[in-house]
N, C-alpha and C positions, 0 to 999 in steps of 0.2 A: 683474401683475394681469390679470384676465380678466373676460368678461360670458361669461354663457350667451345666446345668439340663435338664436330658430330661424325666423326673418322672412324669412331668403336659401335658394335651391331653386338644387339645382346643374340641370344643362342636362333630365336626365331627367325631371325635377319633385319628385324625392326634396328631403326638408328638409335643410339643413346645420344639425344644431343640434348640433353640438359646441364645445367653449370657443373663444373668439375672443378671444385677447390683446389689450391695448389696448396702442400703439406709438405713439413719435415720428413723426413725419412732417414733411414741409416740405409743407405745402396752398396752392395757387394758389387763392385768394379773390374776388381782381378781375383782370382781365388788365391786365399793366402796373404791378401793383401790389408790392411786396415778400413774398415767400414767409412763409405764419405756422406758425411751430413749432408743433404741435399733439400733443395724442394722439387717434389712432383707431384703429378696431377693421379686423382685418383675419381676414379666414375661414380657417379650415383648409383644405390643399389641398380639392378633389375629383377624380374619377378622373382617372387623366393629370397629374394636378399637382403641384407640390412646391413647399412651402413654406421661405426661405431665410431666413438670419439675416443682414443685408444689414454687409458687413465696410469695403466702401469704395465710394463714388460718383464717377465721373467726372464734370465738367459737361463738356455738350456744349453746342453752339451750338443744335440743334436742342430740347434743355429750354428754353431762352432764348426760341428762336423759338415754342415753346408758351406761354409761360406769358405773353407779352406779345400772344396768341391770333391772332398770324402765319398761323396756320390755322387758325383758328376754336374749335370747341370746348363742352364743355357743363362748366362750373364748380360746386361745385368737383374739382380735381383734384389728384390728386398725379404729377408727373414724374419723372423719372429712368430712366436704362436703360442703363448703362452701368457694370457693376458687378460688385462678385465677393464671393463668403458662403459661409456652409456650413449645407447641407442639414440644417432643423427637422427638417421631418417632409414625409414622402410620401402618396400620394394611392394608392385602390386603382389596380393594374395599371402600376404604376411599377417596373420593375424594372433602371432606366440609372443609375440614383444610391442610395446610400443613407444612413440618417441619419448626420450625419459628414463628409459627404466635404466639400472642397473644391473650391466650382465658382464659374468665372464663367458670369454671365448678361448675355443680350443679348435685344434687341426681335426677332431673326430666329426664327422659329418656324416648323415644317415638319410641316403634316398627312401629309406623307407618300405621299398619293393625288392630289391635283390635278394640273390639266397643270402648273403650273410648277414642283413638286416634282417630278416624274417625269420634267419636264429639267433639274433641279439648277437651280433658281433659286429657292432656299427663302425670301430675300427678298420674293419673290412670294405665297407661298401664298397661295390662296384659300379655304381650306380651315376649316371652323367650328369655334371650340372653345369651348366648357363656362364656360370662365372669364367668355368675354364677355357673356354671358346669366345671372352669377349674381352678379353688382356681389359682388367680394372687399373692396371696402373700405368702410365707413359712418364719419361722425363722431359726434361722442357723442350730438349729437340723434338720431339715427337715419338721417339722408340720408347718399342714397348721395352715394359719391366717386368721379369719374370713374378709372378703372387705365390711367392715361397710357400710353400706345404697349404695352398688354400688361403691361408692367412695374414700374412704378411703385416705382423701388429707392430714391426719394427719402427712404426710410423706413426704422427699423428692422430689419423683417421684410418679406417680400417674397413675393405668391404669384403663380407663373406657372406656364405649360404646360411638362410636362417636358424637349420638344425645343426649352427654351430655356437649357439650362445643359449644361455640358460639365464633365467631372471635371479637377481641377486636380493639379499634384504640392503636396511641403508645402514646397520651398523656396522661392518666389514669394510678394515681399511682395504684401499684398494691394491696395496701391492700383495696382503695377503690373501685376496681375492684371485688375482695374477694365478697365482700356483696351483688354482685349485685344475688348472685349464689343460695341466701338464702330468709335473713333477707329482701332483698328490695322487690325482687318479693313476699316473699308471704304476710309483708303487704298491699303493693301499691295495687299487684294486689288483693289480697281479696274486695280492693273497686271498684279496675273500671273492673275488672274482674268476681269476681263471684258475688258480689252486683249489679254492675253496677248503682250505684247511680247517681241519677238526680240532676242535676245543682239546686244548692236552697237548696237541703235538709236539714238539722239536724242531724250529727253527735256524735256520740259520743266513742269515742275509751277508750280499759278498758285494761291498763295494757303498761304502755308508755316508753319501753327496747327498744331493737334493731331490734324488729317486728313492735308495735304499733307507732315507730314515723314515721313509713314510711307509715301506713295506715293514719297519722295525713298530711302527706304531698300529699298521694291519694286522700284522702277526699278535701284539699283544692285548690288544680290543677284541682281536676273535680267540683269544682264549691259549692261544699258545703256553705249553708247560716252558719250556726253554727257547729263548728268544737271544742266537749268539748274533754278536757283531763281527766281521771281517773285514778289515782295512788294511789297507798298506801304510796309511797316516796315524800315528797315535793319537794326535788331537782328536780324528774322527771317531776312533774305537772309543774313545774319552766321553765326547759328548754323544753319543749313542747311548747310552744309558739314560740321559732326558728323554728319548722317545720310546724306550719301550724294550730297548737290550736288559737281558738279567746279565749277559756275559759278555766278553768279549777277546779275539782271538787273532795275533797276529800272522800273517798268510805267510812271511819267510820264516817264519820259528821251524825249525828242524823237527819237532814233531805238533807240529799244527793238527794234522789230521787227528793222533793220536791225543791231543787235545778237545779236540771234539766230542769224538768217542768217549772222553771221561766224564764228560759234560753231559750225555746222551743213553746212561746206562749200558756205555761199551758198545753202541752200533753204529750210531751217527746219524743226523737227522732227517727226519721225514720228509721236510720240504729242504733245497738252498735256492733261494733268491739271486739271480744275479743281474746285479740294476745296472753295471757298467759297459761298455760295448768295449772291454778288451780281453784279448784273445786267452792272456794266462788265466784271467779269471774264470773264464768259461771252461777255462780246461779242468781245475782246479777243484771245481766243481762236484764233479761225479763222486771222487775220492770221500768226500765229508759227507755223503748220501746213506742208508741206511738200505738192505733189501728193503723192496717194495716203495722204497721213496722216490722222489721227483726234482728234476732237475726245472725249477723254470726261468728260463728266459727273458728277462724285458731289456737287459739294453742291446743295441744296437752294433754291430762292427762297422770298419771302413767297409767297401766295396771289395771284393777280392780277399779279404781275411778269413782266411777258414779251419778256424780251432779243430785238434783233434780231440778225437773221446774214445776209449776205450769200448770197444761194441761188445767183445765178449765177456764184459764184465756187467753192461747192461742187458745183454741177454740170462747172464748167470744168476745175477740180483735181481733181477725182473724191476729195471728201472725205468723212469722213466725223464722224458725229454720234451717238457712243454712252453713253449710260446705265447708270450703275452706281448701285443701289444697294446697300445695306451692303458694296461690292465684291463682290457678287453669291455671299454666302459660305455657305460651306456647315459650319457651327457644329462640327460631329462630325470633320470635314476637316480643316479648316482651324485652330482652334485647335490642337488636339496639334503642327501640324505649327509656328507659330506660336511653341507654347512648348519645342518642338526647337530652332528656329532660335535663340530669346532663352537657352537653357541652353549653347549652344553659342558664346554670345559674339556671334552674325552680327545678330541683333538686338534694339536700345535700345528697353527699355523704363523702366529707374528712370529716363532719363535724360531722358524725355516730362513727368516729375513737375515741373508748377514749383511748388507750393505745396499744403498739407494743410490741411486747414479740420475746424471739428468739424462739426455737424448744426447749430446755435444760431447756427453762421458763414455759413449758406448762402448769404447777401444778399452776403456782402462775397467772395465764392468767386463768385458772379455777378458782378458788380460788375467785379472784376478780370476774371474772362475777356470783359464786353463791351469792357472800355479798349482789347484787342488784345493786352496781351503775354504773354499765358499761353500753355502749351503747353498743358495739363492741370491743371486746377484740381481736387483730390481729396477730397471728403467724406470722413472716417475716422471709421466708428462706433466 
């Protein structure tokens, strides 16, 4: 089914009045409240754009932390951004995909021209585009729908900027495709991208869901000597060893840290990983660090939470404090090479999958990933 609309102006001020499908969707309504299946309308690409046929959703933590409006926000919205489809239809001056193909999509987007594109930090862009200025999505009354983090894959159909999907092969199922959009790149790449850790090191990753095993499987592809697990879950300390832990180490044990250290030749390690966006862990952090080692960053906190760290201890150590986000990735890069290394056996991805949900299941595919034991909770449209 379709409506004709011609109420929405792409960025130039030209009309978009061609057909606008009307699609399922999961719409955040109240914050904190349960996601309502709906149908809305979603626009044809515009220039630069491509319009996706949305195959499978990842949940991540960070849909969780929107839709419970952890950062704020203008309601309603639809979430999602970690996902994989195949190309509706294209947008004038699209010539990287075409109808057909198979791609995952992800929230990294790259104008191509700002300073942080033109240092490879697409993560960053600052760069304008079209989409944000022409509300792609309405509900049936007519109000607009916020396009969650760019992408908005919570949905059927899906329309984002074209340096947001990467072509896929046809052998990848697609919910394992899904993850590559998120969860893999930012924590594989958190190691060999924004650490860039040296073969030998000492490891140790805090927080082992469906970010930190893929930093556990970075670390030990790039050569890492000791690859520890940290969780508060046993299960997960348990199955962290499928991806790439030699060790693993519980964060209340009384001497955790001193566990480290014996794991570490007495210093503690080079790199710590921290995939979670909570506040103990980030504190926790420093302690299991080694002089000269690095604290990095990739999850996220609420708004307002702000972990302490010991300054004079990183000035003493000469440590350090670095920031990754989506593992600082670079989508055209980095997935090919991604689904090289997954074709080739070196990296697990059916194996992130812990459960498939349909669209109508989204509540209970939430649900499950806030209880903790989910690797990968998967939407299958």
């Amino acid at each position: 089914s379709g409506v004709l609309n011609g109420g929405l102006s792409n960025a130039d001020g030209t009309a978009r009045t061609t057909l606008r499908p009307m699609v399922k969707a999961a719409v955040c309504r109240e914050f904190g409240a349960p996601l309502v299946v709906e149908e809305i309308e979603v626009s044809p690409p515009g220039p630069g754009e491509v319009r996706v046929t949305v195959k499978a959703c990842a949940i991540c933590h960070s849909d969780i932390m929107l839709a419970e409006g952890s950062w704020g926000g203008v309601l309603p919205g639809v979430y999602g951004h970690e996902a994989a489809g195949e190309i509706e239809s294209v947008g004038e001056g699209v010539d990287t995909v075409v109808v057909g193909d198979r791609v995952v999509i992800s929230l990294i987007r790259s104008c191509g021209q700002c300073h942080a594109c033109v240092s490879g930090i697409h993560p960053s862009c600052t760069g304008e585009f079209g989409i944000d200025s022409s509300a792609p999505l309405c509900g049936q009354e007519g109000e607009a729908i916020t396009h969650g983090l760019g992408t908005a894959t919570f949905a059927e159909q899906a329309v984002v900027d074209a340096s947001q999907v990467v072509k896929l092969p046809d052998d990848i199922p697609w919910a394992s495709a899904s993850m590559l959009g998120c969860g893999v790149i930012t924590g594989f790449g958190a190691v060999v991208n924004t650490a860039k850790i040296e073969a030998g090191s000492h490891v140790a990753v805090i927080g082992c869901g469906g970010v930190g095993i893929n930093s556990l499987q970075g670390a030990a592809l790039a050569g890492a000597r000791t690859v520890i697990a940290i969780d508060l879950e046993a299960d997960k300390r348990d199955g962290a060893f499928e991806f790439g832990a030699t060790h693993a180490v519980d964060p209340t044990a009384p001497d955790a840290v001193d566990d480290v250290k014996a794991l570490t030749d007495g210093r503690g390690v080079d790199y710590a990983f921290v995939t979670v966006g909570a506040k103990p862990a980030i504190e926790s952090a420093q302690w299991f660090v080694a002089a000269g080692g690095a604290v990095v960053i990739a999850g996220m906190t609420a708004s307002g939470v702000n972990p302490e760290i010991d300054t004079t201890m990183i000035a003493d150590s000469s440590q350090r404090i670095l920031g990754s986000k989506m593992g600082s990735g670079r989508l055209a890069i980095d997935i090919p090479n991604l689904v090289d290394l997954y074709a080739q056996g070196r990296l697990k991805l059916d194996e992130l999958v812990s459960d498939t949900y349909s669209l109508d299941e989204i509540n209970d595919a939430i649900a499950s990933t806030k209880a903790g034991s989910a690797r990968r909770n998967v939407i299958i449209f």
